[in-house]
N, C-alpha and C positions, 0 to 999 in steps of 0.2 A: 504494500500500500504506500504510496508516496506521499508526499507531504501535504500537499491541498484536498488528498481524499480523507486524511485524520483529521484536520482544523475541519473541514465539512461535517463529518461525523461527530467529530464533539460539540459544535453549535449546533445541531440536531437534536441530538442527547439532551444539550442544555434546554432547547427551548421546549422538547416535549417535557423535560422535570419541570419543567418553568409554570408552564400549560396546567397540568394535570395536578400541583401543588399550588397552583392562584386559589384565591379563595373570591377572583373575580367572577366565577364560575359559578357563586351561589346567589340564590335568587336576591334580589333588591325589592324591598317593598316600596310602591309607590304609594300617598297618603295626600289627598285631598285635601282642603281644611276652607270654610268658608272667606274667613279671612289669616292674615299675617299675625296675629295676637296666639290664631289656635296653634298655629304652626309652631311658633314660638316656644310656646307653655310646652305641647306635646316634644319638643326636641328636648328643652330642658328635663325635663319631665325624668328622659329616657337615661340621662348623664346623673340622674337625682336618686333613680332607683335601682336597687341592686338585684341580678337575678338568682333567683330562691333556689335553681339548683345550681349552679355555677360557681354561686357564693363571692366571689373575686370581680367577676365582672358587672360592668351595670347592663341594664335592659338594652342600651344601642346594640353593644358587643357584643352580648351574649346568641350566640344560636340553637339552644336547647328550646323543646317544645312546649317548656311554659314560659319562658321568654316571650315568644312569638304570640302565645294566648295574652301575656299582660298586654303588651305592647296593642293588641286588638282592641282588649278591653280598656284602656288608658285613650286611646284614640275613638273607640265609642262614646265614651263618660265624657270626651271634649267637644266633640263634634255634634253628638244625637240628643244627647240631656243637656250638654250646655254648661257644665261645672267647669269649677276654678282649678286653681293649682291646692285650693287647703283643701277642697271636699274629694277631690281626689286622692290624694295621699291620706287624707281621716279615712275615705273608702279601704285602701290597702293597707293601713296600720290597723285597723279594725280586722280585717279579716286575716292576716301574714303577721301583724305583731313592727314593731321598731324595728325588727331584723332587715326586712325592705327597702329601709331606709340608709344608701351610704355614710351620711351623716344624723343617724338619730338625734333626737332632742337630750339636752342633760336634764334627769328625774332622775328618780331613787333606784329605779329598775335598772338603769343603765347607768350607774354610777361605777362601777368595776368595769367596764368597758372604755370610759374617760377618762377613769386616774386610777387601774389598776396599772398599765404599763408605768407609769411616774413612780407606784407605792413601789416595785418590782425594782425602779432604777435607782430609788432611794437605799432600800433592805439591799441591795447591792453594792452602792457604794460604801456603804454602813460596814457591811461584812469585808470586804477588801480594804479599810481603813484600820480595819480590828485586827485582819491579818497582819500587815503591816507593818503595826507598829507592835505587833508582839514578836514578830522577825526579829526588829529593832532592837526590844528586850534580850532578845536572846544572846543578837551580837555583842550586847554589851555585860551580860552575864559570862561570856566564854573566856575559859581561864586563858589570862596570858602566862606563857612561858618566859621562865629568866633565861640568863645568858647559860649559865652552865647546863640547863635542862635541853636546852636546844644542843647545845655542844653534846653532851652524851646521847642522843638520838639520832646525830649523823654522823657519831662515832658506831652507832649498833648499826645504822643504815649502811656504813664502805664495810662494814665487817662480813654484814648480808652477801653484799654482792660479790665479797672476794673468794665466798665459799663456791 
């Protein structure tokens, strides 16, 4: 095979891996809205809520098949009934819980979600300040040798290695 039929073949290669790994290939939903307000709310909306199985992503990104159902029913509740951005999200926290929400509200329920990573970094630094400074202790507990103890221990050390 000569040189221009290998670069041929590997730009081939590339482009069918290319191809068949785009995720251009998966369907786009197109969404109506009477006017630029609804549009709005619902995109925000999508960047606001998190999807319930996915967990990590919000409702845009996510492509699981109750994504696709909120994201319907979030588009219905703006479009057909005519609700806001609060009676929407009251809708999905009432029935999904705070968890829906990527930024929940601070309340009692979600008070470990807010400032348990902080309590975590404090009891942290707490325990590595304790380590520390008992290291510290230690150093400064360890006997120092005199002159002559050093000298008869590297008198025992060349006698070691003479044997």
């Amino acid at each position: 095979m000569d040189y221009m039929n290998k670069k041929l073949l590997t730009f081939m290669v590339g482009l069918l891996l290319t191809v068949l790994t785009s995720t251009a290939w998966s369907g786009i939903e197109v969404r109506e809205f009477d006017n630029k307000e609804q549009e709005v709310l619902y995109n925000q909306l999508m960047f606001e809520l998190r999807c319930l199985v996915c967990q990590n992503e919000n409702l845009a990104a996510s492509n699981a098949d109750l994504a696709k159902d909120l994201r319907d029913e979030v588009y219905e509740m703006i479009t057909v009934k005519k609700l806001g951005e609060k009676e929407v999200k009251d809708f999905l926290i009432a029935r999904y819980g705070d968890f829906v929400l990527y930024k929940p509200p601070v309340k009692k329920s979600t008070w470990l979600l807010w400032f348990g990573p902080f309590v975590m970094l404090g009891l942290g630094l707490v325990i590595l300040l304790m380590v520390t400074r008992k290291n510290k202790d230690k150093k400064k507990e360890a006997p120092q040798l005199d002159k002559s103890k050093r000298e008869d221990i590297r008198k025992l050390l060349e006698s070691e290695g003479e044997d």
